[in-house]
N, CA, C and O of each residue as an XYZ file, in Angstrom:
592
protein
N      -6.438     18.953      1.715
C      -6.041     18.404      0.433
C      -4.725     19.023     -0.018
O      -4.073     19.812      0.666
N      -4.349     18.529     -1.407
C      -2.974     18.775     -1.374
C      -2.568     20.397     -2.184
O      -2.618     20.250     -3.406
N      -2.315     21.372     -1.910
C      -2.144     22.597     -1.970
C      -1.383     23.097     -3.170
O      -1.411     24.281     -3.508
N      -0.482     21.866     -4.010
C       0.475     22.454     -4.562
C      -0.132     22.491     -6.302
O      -1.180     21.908     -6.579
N       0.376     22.967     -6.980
C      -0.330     23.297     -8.431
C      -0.988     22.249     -9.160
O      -1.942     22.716     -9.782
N      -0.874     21.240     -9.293
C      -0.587     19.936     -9.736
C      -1.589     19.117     -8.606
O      -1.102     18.968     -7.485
N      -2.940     18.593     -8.848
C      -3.361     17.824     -7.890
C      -2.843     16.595     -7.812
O      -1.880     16.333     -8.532
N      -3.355     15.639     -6.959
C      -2.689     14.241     -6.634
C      -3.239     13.366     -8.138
O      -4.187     13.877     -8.735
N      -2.787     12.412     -8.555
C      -3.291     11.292     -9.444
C      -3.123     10.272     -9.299
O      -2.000     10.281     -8.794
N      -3.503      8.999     -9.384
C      -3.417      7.975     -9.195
C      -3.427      6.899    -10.370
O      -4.451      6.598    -10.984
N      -2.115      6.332    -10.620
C      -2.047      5.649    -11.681
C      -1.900      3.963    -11.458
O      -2.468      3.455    -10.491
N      -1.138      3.155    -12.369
C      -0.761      1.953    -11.916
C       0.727      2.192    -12.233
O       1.080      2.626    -13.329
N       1.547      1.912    -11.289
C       3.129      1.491    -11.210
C       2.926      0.968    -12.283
O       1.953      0.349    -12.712
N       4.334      1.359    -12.926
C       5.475      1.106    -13.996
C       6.768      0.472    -13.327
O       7.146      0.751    -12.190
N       7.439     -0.483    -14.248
C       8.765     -0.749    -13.956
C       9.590      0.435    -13.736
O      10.370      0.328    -12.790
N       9.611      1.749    -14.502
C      10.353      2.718    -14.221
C      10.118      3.756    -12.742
O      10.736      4.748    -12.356
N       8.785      2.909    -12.084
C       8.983      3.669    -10.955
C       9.667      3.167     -9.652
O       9.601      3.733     -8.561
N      10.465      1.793     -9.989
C      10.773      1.131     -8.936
C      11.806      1.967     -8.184
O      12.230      1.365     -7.197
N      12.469      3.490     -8.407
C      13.728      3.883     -7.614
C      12.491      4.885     -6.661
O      12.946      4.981     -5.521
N      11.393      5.486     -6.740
C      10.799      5.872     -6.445
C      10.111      4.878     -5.234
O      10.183      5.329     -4.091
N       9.592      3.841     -5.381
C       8.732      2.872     -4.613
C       9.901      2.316     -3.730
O       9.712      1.765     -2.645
N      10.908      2.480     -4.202
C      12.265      1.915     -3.558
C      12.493      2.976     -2.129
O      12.438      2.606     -0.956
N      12.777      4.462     -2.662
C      12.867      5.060     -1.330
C      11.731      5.534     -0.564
O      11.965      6.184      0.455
N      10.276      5.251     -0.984
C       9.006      5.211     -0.430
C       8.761      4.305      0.815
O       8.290      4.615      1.909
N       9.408      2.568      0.151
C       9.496      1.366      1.255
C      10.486      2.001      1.954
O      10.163      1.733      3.111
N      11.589      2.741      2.024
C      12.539      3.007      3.032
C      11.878      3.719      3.997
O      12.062      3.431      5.179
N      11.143      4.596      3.681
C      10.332      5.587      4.499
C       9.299      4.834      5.634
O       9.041      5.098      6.808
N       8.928      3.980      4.888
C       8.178      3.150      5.333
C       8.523      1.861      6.599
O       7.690      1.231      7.251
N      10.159      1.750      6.653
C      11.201      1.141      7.273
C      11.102     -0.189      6.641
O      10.591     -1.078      7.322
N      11.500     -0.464      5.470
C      12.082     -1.213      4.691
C      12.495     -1.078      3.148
O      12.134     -1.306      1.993
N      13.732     -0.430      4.128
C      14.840     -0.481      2.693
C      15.082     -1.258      1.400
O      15.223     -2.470      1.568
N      15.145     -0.892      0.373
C      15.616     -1.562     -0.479
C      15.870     -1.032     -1.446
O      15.340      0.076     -1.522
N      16.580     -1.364     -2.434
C      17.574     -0.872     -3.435
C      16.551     -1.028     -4.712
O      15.662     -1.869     -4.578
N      16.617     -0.144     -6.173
C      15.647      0.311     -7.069
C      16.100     -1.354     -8.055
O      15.146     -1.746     -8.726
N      16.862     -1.888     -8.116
C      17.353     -3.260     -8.836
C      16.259     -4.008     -8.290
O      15.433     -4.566     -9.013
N      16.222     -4.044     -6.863
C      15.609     -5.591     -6.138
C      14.032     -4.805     -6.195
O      13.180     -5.574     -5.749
N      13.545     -3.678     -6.567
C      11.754     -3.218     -6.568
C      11.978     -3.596     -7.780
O      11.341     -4.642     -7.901
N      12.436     -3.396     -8.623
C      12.410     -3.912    -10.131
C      11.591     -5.273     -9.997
O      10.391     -5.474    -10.183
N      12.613     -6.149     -9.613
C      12.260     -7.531     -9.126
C      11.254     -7.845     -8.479
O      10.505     -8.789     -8.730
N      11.178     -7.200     -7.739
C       9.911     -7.853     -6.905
C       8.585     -7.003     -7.716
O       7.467     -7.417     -7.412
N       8.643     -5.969     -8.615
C       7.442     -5.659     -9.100
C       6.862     -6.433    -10.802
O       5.789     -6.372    -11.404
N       8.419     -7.240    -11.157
C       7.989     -8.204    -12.058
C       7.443     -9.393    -12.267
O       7.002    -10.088    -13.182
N       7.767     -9.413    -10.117
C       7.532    -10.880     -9.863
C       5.896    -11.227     -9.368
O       5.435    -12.335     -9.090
N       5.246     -9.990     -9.359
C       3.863     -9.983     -8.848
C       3.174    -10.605     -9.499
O       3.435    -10.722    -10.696
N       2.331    -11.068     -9.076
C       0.744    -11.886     -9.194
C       0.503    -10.849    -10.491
O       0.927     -9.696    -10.410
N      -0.174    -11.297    -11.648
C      -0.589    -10.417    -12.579
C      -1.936     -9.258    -11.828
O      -2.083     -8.037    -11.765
N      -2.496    -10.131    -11.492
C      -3.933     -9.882    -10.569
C      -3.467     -8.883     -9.598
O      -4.305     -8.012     -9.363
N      -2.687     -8.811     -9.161
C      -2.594     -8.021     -7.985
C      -2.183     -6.419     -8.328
O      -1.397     -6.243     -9.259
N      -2.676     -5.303     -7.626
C      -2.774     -3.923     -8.048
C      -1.506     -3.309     -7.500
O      -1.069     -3.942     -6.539
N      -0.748     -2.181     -7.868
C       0.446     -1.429     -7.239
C      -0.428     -0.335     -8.066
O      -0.838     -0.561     -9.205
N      -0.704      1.070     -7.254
C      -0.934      2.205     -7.080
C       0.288      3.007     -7.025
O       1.154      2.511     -6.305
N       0.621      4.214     -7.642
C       1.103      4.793     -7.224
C       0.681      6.211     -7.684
O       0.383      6.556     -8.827
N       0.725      7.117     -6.326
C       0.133      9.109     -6.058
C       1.024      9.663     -6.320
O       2.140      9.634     -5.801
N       0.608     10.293     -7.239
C       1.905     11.427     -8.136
C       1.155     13.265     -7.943
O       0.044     13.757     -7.746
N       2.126     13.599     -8.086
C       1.822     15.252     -8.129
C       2.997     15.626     -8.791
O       4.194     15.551     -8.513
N       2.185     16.155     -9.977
C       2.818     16.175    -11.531
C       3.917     15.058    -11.503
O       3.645     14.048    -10.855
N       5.075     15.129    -12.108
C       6.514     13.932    -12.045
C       6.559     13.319    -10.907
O       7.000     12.170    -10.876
N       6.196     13.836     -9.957
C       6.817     13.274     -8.664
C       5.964     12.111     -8.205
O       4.820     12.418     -7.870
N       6.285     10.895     -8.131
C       5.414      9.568     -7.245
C       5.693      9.989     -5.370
O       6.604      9.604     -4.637
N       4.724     10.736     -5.114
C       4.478     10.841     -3.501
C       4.039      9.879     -2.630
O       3.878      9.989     -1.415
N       3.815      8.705     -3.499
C       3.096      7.544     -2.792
C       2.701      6.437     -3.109
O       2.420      6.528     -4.304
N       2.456      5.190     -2.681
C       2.073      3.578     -3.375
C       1.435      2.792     -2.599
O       1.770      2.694     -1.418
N       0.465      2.131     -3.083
C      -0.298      1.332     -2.555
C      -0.472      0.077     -3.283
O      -1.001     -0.025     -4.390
N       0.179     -1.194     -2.338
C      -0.221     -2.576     -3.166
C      -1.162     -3.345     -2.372
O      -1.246     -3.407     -1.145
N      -1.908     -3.965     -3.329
C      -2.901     -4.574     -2.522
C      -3.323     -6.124     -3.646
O      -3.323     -6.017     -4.873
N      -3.524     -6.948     -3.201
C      -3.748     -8.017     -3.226
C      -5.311     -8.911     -3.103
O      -6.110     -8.700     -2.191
N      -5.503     -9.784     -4.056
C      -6.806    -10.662     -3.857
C      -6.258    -11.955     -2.453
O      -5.373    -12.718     -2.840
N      -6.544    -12.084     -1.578
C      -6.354    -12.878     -0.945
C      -7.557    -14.045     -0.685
O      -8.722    -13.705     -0.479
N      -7.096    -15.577     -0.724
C      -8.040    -16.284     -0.817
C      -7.744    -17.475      0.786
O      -6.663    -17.954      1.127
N      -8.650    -17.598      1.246
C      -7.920    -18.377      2.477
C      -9.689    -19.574      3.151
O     -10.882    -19.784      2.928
N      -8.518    -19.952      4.035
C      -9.927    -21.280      4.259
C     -10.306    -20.932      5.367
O     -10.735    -21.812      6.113
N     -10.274    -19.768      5.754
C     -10.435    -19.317      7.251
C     -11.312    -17.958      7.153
O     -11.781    -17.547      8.215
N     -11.514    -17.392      6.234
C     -12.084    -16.110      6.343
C     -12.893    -15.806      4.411
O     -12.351    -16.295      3.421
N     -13.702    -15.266      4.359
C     -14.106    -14.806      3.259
C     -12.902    -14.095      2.301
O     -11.975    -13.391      2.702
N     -13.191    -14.479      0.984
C     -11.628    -13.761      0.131
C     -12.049    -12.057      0.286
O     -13.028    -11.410      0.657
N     -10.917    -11.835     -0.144
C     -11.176     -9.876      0.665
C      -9.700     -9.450     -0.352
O      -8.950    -10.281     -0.864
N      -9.611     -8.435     -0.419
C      -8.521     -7.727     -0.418
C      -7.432     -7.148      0.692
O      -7.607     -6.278      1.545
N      -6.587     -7.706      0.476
C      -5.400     -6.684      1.375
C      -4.772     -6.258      1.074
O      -4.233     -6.602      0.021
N      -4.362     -5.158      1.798
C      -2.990     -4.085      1.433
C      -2.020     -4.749      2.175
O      -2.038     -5.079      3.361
N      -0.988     -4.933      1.135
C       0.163     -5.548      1.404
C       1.169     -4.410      1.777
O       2.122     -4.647      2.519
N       0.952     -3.245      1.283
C       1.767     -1.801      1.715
C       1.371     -0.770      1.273
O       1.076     -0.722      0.079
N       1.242      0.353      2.086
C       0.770      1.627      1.620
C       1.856      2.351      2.349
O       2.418      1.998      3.386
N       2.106      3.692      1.453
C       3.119      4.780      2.510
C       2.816      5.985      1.286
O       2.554      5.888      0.087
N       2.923      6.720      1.867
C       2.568      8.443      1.473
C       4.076      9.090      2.217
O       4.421      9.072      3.399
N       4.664      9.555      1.196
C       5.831     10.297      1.394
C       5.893     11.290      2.512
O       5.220     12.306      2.335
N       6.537     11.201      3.576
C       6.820     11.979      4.688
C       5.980     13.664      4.524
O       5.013     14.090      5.155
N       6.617     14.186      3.673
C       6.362     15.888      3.640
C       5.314     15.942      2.665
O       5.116     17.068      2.207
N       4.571     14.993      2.216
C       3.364     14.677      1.552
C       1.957     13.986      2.587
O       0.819     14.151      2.146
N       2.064     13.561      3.351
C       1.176     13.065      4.595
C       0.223     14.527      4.520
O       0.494     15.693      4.235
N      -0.874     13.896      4.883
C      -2.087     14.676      6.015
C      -2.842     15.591      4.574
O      -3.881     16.249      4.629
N      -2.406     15.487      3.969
C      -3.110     16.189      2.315
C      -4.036     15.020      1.165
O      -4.341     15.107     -0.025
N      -4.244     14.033      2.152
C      -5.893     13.166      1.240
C      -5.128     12.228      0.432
O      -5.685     11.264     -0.094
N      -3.742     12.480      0.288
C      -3.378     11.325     -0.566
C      -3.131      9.256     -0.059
O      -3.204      8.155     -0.606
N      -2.835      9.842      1.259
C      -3.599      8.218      1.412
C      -4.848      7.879      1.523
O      -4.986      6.660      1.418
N      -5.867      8.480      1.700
C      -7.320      8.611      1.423
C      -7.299      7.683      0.329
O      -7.679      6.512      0.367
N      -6.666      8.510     -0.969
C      -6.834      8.034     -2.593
C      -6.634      6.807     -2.276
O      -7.569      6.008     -2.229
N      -5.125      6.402     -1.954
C      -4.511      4.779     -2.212
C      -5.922      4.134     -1.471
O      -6.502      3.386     -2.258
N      -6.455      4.224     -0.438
C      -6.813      3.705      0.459
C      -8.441      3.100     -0.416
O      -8.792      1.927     -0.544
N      -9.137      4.282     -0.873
C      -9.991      4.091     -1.327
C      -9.832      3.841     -2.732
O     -10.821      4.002     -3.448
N      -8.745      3.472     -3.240
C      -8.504      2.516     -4.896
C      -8.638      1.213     -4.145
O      -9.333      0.328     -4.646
N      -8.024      1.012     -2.967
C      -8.258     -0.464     -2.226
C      -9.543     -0.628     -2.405
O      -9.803     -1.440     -3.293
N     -10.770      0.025     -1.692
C     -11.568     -0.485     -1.650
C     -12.549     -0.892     -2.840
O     -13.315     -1.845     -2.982
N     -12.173      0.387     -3.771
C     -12.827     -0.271     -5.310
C     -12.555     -1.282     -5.742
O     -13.279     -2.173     -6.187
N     -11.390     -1.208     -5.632
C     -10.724     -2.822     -6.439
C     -11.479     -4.011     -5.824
O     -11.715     -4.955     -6.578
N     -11.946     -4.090     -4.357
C     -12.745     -5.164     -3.778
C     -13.912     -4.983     -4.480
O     -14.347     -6.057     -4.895
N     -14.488     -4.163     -4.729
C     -15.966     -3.920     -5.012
C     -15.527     -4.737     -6.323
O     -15.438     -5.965     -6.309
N     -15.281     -4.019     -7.364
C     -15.230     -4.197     -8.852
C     -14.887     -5.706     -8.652
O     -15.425     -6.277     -9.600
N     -14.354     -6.474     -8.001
C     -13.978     -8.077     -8.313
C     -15.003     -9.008     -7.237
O     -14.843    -10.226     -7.151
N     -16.250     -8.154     -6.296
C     -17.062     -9.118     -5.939
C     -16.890     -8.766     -4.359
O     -17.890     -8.671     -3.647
N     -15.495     -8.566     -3.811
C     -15.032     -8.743     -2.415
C     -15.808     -7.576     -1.392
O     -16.045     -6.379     -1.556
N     -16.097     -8.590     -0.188
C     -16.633     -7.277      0.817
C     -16.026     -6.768      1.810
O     -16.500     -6.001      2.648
N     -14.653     -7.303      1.722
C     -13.787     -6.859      3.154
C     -12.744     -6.165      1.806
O     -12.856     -6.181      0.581
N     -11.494     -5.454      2.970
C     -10.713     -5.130      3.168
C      -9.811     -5.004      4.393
O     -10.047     -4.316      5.386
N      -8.850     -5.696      4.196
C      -7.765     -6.214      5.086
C      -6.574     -5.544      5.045
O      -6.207     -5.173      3.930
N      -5.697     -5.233      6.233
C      -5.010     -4.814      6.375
C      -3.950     -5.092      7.581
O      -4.463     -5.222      8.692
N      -2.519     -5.200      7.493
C      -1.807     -5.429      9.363
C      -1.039     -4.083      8.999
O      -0.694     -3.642      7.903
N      -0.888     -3.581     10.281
C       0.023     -2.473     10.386
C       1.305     -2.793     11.889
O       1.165     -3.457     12.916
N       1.830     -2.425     11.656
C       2.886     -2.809     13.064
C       2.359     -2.046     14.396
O       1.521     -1.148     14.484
N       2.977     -2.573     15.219
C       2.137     -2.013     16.551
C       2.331     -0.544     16.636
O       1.483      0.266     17.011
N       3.586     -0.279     16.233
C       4.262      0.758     17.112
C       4.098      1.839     16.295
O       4.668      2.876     16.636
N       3.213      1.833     14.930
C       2.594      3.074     13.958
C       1.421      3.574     14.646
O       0.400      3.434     13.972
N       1.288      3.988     15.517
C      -0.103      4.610     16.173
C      -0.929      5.535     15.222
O      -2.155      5.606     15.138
N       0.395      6.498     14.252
C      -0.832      7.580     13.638
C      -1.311      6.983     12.779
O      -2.502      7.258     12.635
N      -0.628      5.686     11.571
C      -1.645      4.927     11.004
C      -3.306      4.334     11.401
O      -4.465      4.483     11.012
N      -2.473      3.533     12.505
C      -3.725      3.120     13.499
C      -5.008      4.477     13.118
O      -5.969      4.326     12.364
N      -4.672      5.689     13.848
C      -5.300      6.594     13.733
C      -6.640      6.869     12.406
O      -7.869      6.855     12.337
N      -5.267      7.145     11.365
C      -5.871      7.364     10.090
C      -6.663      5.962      9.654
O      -7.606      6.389      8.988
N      -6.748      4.750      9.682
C      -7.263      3.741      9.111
C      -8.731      3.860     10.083
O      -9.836      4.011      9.561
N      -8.566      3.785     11.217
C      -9.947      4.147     12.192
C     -10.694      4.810     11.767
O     -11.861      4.420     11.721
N     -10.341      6.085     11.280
C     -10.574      7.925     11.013
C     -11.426      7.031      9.766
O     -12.642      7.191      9.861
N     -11.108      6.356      8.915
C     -11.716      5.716      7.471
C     -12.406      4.768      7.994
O     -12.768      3.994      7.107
N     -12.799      4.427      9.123
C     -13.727      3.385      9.217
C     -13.653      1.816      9.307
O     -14.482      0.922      9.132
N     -12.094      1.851      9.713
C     -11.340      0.383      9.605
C     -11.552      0.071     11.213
O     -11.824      0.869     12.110
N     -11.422     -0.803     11.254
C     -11.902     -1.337     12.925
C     -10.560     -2.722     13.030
O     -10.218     -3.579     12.215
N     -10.209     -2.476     14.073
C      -9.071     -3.614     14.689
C      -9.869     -4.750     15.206
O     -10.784     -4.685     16.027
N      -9.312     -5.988     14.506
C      -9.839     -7.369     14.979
C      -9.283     -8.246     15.711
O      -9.885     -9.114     16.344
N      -7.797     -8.037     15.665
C      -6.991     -8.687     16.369
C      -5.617     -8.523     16.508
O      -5.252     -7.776     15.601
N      -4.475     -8.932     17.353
C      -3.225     -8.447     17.093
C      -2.939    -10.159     17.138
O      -3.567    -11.127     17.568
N      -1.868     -9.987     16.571
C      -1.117    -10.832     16.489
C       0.619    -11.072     16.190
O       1.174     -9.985     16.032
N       1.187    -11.787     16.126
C       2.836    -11.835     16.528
C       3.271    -12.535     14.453
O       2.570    -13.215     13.704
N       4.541    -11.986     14.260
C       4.906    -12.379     13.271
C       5.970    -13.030     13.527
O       6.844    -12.635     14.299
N       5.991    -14.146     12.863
C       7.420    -15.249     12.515
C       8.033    -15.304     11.701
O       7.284    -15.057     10.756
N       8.941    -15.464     11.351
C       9.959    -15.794      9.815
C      11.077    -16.543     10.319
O      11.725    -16.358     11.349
N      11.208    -17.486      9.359
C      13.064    -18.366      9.972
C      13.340    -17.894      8.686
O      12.398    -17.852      7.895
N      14.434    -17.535      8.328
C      15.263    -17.540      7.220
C      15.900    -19.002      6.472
O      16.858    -19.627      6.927
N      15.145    -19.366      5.253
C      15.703    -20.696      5.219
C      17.569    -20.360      3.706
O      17.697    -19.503      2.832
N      18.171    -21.073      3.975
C      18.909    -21.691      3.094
C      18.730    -22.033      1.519
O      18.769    -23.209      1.155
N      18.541    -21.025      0.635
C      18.110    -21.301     -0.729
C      19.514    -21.860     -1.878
O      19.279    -22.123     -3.057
């Protein structure tokens, strides 16, 4: 657990934490600038949760997760992104994010929890196993960039 004076907490993101969640997604390998998290955290689903693990001032970490509804699978929750700050890892704080995921399913009815991680994160892989997450399938991602 986490050692330093100040235990971990877990709140809900604020607009003022977007320069924080900003170099968190970088860590995470996707960059982006504290203007455009602004944006994209105004633009969310009301419904949908952003976590973020603090130790005292400092946001060490964020977790968003989502009601997902589909015609193919039971509605569930997914984490749309989780990351725990580099020199903050291996001290229970993705534990927290991880298991606010799963309340949030409980408290709204849901019995899954969903998640994709990229191939090439093995120690995630690791840690999500370590919690009891089980791999169902891999699969390939697409995007065309359209012309707006």
């Amino acid at each position: 657990m986490v050692t330093s004076e100040a235990p971990p907490y877990l709140r809900r993101a604020v607009l003022g934490d977007a320069s924080a969640l900003a170099s968190l997604a970088g860590e995470l390998g996707y960059p982006t600038d504290p203007a455009e998290m602004t944006r994209r955290l105004e633009a969310l689903p009301p419904d949908d949760d952003v976590w973020v693990a603090t130790v005292g001032d400092e946001v060490v970490g964020w977790g968003h997760c989502s009601v997902r509804l589909s015609l193919v699978v039971e509605p569930s929750i997914e984490i749309l992104g989780i990351v725990v700050g580099e020199r903050w890892r291996g001290r229970g704080i993705g534990r927290m994010l991880m298991e606010r995921a799963e309340r949030s399913a409980i408290q709204r009815g849901l019995s899954a929890v969903r998640l994709r991680s990229g191939s090439h994160r093995e120690e995630a892989h690791g840690f999500y196993r370590a919690l009891g997450y089980r791999e169902i399938k891999q699969q390939r991602v697409f995007v065309r960039e359209l012309e707006t």
